[in-house]
TORSEMI-995104 format. One line per field, with one value per residue (C-alpha): residue number from 0; residue in three letters; x, y, z. Coordinates in Angstrom, 2 decimals. Example, Ala and Ser with C-alpha at 12.3 -4.5 7.8 and 13.67 -1.06 7.14 Angstrom:
# TORSEMI-995104
k: (0	1)
r: (ALA	SER)
east: (12.30	13.67)
north: (-4.50	-1.06)
up: (7.80	7.14)
# end
This chain:
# TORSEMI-995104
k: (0	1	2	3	4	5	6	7	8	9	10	11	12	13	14	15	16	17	18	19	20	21	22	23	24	25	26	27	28	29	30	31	32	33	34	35	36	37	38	39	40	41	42	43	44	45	46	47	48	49	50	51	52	53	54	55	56	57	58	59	60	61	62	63	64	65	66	67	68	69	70	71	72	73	74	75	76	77	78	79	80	81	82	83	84	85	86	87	88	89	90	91	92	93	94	95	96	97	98	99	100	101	102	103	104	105	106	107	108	109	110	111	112	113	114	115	116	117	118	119	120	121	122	123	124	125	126	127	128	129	130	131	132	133	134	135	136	137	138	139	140	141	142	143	144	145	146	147	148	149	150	151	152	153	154	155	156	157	158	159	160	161	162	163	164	165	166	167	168	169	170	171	172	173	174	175	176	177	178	179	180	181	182	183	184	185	186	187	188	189	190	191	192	193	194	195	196	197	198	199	200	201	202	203	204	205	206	207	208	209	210	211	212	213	214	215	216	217	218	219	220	221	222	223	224	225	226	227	228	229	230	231	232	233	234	235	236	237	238	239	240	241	242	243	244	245	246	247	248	249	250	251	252	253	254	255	256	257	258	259	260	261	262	263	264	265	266	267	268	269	270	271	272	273	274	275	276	277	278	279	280	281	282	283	284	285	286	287	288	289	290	291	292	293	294	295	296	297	298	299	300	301	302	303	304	305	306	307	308	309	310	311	312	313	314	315	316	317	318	319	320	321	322	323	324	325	326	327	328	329	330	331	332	333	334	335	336	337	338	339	340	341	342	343	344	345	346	347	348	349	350	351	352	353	354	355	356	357	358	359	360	361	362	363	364	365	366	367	368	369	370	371	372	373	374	375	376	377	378	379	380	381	382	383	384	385	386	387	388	389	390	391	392	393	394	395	396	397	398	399	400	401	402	403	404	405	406	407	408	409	410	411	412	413	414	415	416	417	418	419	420	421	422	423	424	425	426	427	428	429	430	431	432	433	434	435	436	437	438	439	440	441	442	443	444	445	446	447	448	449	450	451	452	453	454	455	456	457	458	459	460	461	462	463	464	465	466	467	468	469	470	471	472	473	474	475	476	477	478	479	480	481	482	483	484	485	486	487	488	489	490	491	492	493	494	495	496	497	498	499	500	501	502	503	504	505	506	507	508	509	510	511	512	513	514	515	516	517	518	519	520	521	522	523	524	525	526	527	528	529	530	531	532	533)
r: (UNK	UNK	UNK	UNK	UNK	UNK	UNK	UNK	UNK	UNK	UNK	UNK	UNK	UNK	UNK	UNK	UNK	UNK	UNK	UNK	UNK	UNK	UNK	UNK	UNK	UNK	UNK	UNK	UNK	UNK	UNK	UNK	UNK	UNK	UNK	UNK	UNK	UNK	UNK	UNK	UNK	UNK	UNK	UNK	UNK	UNK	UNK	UNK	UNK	UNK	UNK	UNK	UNK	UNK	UNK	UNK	UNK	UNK	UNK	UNK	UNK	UNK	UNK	UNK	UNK	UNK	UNK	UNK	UNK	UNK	UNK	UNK	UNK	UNK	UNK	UNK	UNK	UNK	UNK	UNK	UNK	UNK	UNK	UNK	UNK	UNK	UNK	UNK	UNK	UNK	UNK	UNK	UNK	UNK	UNK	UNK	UNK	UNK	UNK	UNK	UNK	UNK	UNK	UNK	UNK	UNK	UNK	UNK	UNK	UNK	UNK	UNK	UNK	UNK	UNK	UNK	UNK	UNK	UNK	UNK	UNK	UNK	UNK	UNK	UNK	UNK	UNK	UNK	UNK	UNK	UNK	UNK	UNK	UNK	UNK	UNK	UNK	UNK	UNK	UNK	UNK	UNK	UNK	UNK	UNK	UNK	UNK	UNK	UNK	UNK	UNK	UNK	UNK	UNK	UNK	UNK	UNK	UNK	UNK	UNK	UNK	UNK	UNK	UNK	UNK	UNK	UNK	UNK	UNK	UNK	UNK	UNK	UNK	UNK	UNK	UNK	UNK	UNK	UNK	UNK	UNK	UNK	UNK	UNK	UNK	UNK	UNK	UNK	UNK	UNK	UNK	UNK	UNK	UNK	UNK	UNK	UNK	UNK	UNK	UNK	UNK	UNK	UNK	UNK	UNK	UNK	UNK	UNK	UNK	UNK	UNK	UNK	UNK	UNK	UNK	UNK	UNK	UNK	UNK	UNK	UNK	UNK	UNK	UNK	UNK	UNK	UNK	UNK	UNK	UNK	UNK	UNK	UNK	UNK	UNK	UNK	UNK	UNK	UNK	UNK	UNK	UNK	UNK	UNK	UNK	UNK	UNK	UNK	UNK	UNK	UNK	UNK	UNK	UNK	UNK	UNK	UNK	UNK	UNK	UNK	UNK	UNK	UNK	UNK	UNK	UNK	UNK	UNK	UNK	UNK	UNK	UNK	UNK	UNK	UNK	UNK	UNK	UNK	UNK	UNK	UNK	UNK	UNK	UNK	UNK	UNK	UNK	UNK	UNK	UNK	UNK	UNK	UNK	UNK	UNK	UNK	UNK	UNK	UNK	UNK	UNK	UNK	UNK	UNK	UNK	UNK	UNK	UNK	UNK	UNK	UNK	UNK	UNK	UNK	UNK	UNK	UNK	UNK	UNK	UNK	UNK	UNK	UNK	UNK	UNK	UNK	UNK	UNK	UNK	UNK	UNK	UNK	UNK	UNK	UNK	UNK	UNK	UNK	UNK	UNK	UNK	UNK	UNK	UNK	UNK	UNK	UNK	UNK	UNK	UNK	UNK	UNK	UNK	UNK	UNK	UNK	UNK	UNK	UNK	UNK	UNK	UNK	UNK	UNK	UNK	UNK	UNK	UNK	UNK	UNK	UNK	UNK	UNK	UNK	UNK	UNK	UNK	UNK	UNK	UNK	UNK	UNK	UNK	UNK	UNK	UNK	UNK	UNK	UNK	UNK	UNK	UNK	UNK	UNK	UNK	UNK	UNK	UNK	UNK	UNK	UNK	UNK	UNK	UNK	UNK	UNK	UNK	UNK	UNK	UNK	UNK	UNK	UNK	UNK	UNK	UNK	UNK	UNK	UNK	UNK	UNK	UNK	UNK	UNK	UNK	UNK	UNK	UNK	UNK	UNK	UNK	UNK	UNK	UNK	UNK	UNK	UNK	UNK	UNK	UNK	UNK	UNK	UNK	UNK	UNK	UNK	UNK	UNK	UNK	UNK	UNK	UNK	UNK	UNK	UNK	UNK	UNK	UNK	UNK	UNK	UNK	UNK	UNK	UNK	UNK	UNK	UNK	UNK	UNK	UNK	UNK	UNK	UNK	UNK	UNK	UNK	UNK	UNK	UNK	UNK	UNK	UNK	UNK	UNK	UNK	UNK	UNK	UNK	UNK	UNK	UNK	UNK	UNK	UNK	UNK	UNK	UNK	UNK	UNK	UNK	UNK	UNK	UNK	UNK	UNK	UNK	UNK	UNK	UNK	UNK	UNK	UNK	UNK	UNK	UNK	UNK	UNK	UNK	UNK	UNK	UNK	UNK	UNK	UNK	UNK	UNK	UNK	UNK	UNK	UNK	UNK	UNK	UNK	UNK)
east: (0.00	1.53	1.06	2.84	3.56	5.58	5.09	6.15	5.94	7.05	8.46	10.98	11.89	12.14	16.35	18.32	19.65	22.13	20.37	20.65	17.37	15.30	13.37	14.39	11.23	9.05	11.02	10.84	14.02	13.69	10.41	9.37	10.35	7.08	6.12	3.87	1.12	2.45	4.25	7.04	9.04	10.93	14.76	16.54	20.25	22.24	19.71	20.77	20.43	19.43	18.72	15.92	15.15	13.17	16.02	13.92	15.89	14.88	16.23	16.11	15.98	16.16	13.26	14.38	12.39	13.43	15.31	16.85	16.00	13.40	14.10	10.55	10.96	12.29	10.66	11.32	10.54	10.73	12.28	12.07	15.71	14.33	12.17	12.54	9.09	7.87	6.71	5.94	6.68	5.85	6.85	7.53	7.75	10.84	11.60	9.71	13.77	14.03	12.06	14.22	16.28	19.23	21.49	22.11	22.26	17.96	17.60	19.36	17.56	14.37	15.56	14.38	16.02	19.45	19.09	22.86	22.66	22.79	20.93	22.72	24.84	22.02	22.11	19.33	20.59	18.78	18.74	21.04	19.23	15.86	13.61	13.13	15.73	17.14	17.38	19.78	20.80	21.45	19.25	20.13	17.81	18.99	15.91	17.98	21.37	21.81	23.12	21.28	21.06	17.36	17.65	14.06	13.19	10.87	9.60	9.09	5.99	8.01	6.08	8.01	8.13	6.43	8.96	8.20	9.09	12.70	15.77	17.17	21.18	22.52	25.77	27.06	26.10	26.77	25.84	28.00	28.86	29.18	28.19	30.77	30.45	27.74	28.34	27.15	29.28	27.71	24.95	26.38	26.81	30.00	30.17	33.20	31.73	33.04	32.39	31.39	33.95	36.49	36.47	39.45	38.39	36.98	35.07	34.74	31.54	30.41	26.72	25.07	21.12	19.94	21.12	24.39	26.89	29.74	32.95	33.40	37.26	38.15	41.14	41.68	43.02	43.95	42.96	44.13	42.48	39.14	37.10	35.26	36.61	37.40	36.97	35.70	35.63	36.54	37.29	41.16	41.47	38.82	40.71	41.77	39.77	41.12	40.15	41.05	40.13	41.18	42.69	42.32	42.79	46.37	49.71	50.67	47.27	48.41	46.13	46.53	45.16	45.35	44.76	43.10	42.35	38.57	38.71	39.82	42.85	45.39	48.59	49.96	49.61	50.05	51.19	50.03	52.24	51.78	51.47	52.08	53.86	52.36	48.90	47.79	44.92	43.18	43.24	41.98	38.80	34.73	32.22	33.06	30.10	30.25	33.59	32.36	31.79	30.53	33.42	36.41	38.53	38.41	40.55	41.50	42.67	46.20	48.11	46.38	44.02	42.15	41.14	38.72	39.35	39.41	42.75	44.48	47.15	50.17	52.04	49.26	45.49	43.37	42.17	38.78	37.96	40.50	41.40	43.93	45.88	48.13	50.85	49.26	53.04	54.85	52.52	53.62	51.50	50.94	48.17	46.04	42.80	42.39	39.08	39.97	36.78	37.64	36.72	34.26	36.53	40.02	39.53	42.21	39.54	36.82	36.95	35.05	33.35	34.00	30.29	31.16	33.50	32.12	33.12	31.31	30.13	33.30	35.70	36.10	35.05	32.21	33.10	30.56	32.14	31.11	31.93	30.10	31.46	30.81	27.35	26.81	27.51	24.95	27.70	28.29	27.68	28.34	30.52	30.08	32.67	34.03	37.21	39.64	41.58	45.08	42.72	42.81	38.92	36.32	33.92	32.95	29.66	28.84	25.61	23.17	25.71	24.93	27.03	25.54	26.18	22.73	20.23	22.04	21.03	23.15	23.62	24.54	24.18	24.46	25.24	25.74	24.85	25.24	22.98	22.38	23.58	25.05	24.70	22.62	23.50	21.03	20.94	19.50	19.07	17.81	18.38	18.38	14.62	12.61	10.97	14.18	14.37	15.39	16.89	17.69	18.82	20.07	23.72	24.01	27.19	27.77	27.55	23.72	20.67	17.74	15.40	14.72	14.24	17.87	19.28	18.30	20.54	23.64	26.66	29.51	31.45	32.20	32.33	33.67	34.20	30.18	30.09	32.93	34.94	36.23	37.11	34.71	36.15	34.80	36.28	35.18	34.89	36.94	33.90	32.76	34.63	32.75	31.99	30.84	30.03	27.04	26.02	22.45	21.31	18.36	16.28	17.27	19.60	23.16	26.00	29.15	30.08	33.40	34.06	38.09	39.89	36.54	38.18	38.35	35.52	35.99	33.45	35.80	33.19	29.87	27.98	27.71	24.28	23.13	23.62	22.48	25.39	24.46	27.37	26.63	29.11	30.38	27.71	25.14	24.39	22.94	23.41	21.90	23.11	22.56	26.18	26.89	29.08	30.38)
north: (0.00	3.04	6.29	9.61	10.75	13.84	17.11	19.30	23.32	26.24	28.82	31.26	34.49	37.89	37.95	34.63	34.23	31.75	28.72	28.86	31.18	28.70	25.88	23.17	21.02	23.97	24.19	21.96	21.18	19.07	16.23	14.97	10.92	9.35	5.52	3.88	4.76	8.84	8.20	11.25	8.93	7.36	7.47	6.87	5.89	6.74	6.95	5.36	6.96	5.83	7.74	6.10	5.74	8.48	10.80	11.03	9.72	7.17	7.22	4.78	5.60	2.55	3.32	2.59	3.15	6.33	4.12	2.07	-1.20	-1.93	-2.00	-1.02	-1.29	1.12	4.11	4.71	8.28	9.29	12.85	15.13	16.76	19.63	21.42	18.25	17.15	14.18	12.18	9.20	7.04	3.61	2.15	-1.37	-3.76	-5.11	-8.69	-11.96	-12.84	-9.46	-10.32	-9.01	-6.25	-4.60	-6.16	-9.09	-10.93	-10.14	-10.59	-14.28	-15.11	-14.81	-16.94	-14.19	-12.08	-9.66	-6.45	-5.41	-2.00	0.93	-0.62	1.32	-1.73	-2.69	-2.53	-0.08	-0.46	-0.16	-4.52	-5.00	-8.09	-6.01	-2.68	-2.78	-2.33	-4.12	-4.30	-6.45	-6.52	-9.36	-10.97	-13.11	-15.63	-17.66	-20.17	-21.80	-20.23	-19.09	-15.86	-15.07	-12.35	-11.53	-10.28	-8.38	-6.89	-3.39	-1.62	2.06	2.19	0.97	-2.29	-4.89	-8.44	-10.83	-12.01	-15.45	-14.89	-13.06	-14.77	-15.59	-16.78	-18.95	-17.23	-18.51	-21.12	-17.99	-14.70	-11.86	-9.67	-6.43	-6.29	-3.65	-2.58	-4.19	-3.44	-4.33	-5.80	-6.44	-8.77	-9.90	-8.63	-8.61	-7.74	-7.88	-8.93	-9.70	-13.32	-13.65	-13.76	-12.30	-8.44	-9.61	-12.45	-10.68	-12.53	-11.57	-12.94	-12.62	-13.56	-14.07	-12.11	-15.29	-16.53	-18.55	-17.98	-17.72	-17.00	-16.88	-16.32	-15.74	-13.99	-15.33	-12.94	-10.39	-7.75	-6.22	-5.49	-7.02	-4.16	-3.18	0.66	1.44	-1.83	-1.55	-3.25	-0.80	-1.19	-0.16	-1.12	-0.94	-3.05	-5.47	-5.71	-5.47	-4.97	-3.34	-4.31	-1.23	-1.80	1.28	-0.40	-2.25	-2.85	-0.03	1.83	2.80	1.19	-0.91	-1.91	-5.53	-5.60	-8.87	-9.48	-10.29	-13.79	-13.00	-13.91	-11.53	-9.54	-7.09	-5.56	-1.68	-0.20	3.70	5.67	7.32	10.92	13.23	16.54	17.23	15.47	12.29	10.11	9.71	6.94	6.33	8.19	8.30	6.09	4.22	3.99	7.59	7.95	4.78	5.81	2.70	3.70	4.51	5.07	5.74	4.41	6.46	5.98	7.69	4.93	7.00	6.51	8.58	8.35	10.10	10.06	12.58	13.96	15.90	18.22	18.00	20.81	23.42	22.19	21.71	18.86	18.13	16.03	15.41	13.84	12.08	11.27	8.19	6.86	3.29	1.58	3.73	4.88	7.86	10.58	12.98	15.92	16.48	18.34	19.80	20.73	22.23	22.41	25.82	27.63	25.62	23.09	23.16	20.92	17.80	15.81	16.69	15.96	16.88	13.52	13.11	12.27	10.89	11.15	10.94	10.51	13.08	12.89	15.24	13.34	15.25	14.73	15.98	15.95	16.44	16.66	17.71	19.32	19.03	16.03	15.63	14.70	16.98	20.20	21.39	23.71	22.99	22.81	20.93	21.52	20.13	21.28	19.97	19.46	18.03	14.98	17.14	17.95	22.09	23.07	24.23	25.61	25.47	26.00	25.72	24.37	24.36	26.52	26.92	29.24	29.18	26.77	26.83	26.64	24.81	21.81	18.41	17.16	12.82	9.78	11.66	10.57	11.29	9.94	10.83	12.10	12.70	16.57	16.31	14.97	14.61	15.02	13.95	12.47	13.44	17.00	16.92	18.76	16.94	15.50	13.67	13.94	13.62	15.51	14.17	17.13	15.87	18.70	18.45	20.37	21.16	20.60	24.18	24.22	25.86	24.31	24.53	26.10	29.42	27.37	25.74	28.69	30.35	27.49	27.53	30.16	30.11	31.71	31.13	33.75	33.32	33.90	34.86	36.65	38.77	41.74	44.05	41.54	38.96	36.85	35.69	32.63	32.41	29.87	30.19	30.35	33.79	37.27	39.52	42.97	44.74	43.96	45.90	46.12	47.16	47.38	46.01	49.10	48.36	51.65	51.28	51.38	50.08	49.18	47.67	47.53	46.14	43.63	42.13	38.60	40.94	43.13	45.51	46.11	48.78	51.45	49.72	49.57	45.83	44.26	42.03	43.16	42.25	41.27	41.64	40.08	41.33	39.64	41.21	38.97	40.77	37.92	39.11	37.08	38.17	36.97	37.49	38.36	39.48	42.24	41.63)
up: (0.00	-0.98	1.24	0.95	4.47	4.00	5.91	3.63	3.92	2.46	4.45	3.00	4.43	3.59	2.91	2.56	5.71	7.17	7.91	11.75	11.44	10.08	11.17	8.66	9.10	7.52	4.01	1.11	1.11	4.27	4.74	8.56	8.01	10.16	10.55	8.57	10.79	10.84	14.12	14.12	16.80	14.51	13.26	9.89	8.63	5.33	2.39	-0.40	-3.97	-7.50	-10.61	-12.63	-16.04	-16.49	-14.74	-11.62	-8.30	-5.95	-2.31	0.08	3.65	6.23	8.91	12.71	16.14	17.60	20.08	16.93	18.67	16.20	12.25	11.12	7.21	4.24	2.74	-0.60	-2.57	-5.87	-5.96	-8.93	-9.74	-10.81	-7.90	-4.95	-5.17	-4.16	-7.12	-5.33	-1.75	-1.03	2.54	1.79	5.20	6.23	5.83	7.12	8.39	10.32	13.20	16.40	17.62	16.88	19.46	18.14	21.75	22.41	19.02	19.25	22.80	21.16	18.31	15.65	12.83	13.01	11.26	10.54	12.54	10.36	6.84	4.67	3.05	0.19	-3.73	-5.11	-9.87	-12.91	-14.10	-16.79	-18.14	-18.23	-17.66	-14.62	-10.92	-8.69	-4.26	-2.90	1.00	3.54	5.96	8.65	10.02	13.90	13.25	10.66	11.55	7.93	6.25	2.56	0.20	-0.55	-4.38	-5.21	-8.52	-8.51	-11.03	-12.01	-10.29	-6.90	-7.12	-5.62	-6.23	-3.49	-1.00	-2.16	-5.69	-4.63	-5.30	-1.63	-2.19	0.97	1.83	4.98	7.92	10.32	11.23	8.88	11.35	8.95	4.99	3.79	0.56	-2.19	-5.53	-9.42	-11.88	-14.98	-13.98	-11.08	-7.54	-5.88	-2.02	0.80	4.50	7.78	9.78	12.78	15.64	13.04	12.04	10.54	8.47	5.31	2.45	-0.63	-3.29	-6.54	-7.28	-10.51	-10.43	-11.19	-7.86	-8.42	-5.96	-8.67	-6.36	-2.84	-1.27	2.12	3.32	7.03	9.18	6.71	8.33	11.68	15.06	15.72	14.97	11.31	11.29	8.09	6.11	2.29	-0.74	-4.03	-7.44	-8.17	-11.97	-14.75	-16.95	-15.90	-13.17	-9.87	-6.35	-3.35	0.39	2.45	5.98	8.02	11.22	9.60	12.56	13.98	13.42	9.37	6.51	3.91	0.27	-0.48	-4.37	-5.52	-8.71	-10.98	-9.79	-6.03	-5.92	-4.18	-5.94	-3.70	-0.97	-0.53	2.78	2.77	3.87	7.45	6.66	4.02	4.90	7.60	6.87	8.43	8.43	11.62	13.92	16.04	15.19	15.91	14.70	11.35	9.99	9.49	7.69	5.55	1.69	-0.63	-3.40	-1.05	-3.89	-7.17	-9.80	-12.88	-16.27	-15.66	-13.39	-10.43	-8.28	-5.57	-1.82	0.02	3.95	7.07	7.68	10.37	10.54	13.46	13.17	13.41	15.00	11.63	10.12	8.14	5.27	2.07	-1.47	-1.78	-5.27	-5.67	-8.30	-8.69	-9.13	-6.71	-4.60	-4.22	-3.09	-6.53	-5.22	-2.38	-1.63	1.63	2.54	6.30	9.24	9.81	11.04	12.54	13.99	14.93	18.19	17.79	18.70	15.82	12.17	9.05	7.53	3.79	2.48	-1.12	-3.80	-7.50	-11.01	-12.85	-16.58	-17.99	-16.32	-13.35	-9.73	-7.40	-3.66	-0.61	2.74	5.97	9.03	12.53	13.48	17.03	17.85	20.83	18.60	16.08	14.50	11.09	7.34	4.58	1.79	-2.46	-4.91	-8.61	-9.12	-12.38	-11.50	-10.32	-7.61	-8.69	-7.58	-10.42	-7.86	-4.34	-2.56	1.26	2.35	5.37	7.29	10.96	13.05	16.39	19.39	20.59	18.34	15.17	12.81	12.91	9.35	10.11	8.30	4.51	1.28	-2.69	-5.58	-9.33	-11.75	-15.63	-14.88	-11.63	-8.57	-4.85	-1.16	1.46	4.80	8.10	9.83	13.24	16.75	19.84	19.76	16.97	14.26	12.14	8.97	5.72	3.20	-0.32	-3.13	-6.34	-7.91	-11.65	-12.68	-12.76	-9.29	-9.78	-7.47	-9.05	-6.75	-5.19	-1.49	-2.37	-2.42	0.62	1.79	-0.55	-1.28	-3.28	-0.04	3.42	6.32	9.52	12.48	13.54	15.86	15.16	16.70	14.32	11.23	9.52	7.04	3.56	1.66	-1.91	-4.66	-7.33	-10.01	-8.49	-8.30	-5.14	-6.12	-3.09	0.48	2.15	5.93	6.94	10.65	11.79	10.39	6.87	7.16	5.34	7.68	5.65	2.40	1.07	-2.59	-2.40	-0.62	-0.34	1.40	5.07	5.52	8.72	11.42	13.63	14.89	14.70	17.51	19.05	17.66	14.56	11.19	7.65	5.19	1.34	-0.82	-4.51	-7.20	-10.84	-12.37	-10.17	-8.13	-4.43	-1.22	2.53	5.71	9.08	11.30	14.38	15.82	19.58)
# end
């Protein structure tokens, strides 16, 4: 039964102001998730994204009870990528073999189902050998002590196929402690899990859609410490095919990529190098399922390849998300994106998150990153730019900044994904108390959204810090050439304006108080803000 339960309202305001003066739940770019029944008391992990045949895009978002004991079932919208309308939603149960808890010890006492925690490990593709799509994930059932992968077919209607028609492929006489990365090949699907009792025990499949188990390898003890931080399956070579299983937990707390080849079998292994300059991947870190991204690298057709990961910096405090770019043969370390927290963070302890690392349809690369990283501070924003493949950025934009302590939005459990003319961020906005938010928007490849709402949301610059004393700082993207800088007081009267050296704009002799920032650019492009003067 299909049943659109969206609370969706418009509520835009008289200037575009930063987005720590809005209440997120009343603007189209952000939908109230609810139950099947409309309960708001519910919680949601990573959505997962797919761009349909008609060029609308379907997300996936993996429904929880607010105390995420309870997997409840999957809703699944069709978004339009050209105003964020819902097209159409369908809330489709979860499986007869989830039938317990989260924690897999209740779960196992009452002999019932395992839901593998977050959700967000599952296949949403277009079917090679036909019109219609494909959703693949595992399921886990202690009545029979058996691990399977439910295939189920869908069409463009979101009409799925009857459980009892789905192909159901018998993976292991165990419980799979983690599915890592799930990926299609052709018409098969290959995905890299951990067994039980053994983080470091990875195994590696390759499934045919018609449900043949076609290879299955696994790699005892090749990874290191018993815990799943860090642990994906990528692709490192087109052609010929290769593998990599990434190690970020390796000896000594470094990483490693063990490159296997298209029929499993392993070549090298690469031992990363502990820093760069002064730049060095973090470990340990927070929670791993939010620094996991499906494609952890990405190979390309120069003898490189590229890695998106958090960094930190030891020499000065910094540190924030990064791209990494790698001499295939000699490993050696070729360019490198930094995409610094700052000003938001420069606590030792806090990282940005990358969100997702893309291949877009020129040849270059989208990049989504992200910034509050600590779960008790709703201080933030998240940050999408283009780059070429030497890592030099095309444009940059910062989105759903908040600047306040008290008061701010916490953007968690996000995602990309690419479409025909660009690509998607979404994930989950909330403050401290349900309902969760879902925002979803959509970047040209220019770097343009493509709504008015979108906008009140997104700017090609950054500002910082807010409040301020007598300086306030503007970072721009490199697309975009400011042209003046305007402050109004409350009353709407002008009280400064800047028209050089545009990248420090001084506030020396204004009274303390809030004032109104208008950034105008050569191409006559007009942004508002709210900042504040101490």
């Amino acid at each position: 039964m299909k049943k659109l339960l969206l609370i969706i309202a418009i509520a835009l305001a008289a200037f575009h102001v930063q987005a720590s003066d809005m209440d997120y739940s009343r603007d189209s770019l952000f939908m109230c998730i609810t139950g099947p029944d409309g309960d708001t008391s519910v919680a949601f992990n990573f959505p997962t994204f797919l761009e349909m045949r008609d060029n609308t895009l379907l997300t996936r978002l993996f429904l929880k009870s607010q105390d995420g004991s309870q997997y409840i079932g999957d809703w699944f919208y069709r978004l339009s990528p050209q105003d964020n309308d819902v097209i159409d939603s369908v809330f489709v149960a979860k499986d007869e073999a989830f039938d317990g808890t989260s924690s897999r010890s209740s779960a196992q006492d009452d002999g019932k189902g395992h839901n593998y925690d977050d959700g967000s490990r599952v296949l949403l593709a277009q079917n090679p050998n036909g019109d219609d799509y494909i959703y693949a994930y595992l399921v886990y059932n202690y009545k029979t002590s058996e691990t399977s992968l439910r295939i189920r077919h869908f069409d463009d209607n979101l009409d799925f196929e009857d459980l009892g028609n789905a192909v159901i492929v018998p993976l292991e006489n165990a419980i799979v402690d983690r599915l890592c990365t799930i990926m299609l090949e052709g018409d098969n699907i290959v995905l890299m899990y951990l067994m039980e009792g053994g983080w470091d025990t990875p195994v590696v499949a390759r499934i045919g859609l018609d449900g043949s188990l076609r290879d299955r390898v696994s790699f005892s003890h090749l990874f290191h410490i018993n815990f799943p931080r860090f642990h994906a399956l990528a692709v490192f070579n087109d052609s010929p095919r290769e593998y990599a299983l990434i190690d970020m937990n390796a000896a000594g707390g470094g990483y490693n990529y063990h490159v296997i080849d298209s029929l499993f079998a392993q070549q090298e292994t690469i031992v990363m190098e502990e820093s760069y300059g002064d730049v060095y991947p973090p470990y340990p870190s927070v929670s791993y399922t939010e620094n996991y991204i499906q494609l952890d690298i990405l190979p390309l057709d120069d003898g490189s390849f590229l890695e998106a990961r958090q960094y930190e910096r030891h020499n000065v405090i910094r540190n924030g998300a990064c791209i990494m770019k790698y001499d295939k043969t000699t490993h050696a370390c070729l360019a490198n994106a930094q995409f610094e927290s700052t000003p938001i963070y420069t606590h030792v302890q806090y990282y940005g998150f990358p969100i997702g690392l893309e291949q877009s349809a020129d040849g270059n690369l989208y990049f989504a990153y992200r910034t509050n990283a600590n779960y008790s501070t709703n201080v933030g924003w998240i940050g999408i730019a283009k780059l070429d493949t030497d890592l030099n950025i095309i444009w940059q934009r910062y989105c759903l900044g908040t600047y306040s302590a008290t008061g701010g939005y916490h953007h968690i459990h996000c995602r990309t994904g690419v479409t025909k003319d660009g690509f998607v961020v979404g994930g989950r906005s909330n403050k401290e108390e349900p309902p969760h938010d879902f925002f979803c928007y959509f970047i040209h490849d220019d770097g343009v959204v493509g709504t008015p709402e979108a906008e009140a949301y997104i700017r090609p610059y950054l500002f910082y810090p807010n409040p301020a004393q007598d300086r306030l700082h503007l970072q721009y993207s490199p697309d975009v050439k400011p042209a003046q800088v305007e402050l109004y007081d409350m009353q709407g009267r002008l009280v400064r304006t800047q028209s050089k050296k545009l990248e420090n704009v001084d506030l020396q002799g204004l009274a303390p108080g809030q004032y109104l920032m208008k950034v105008t650019l050569e191409d006559g492009k007009t942004y508002s803000d709210k900042v504040v003067k101490e």
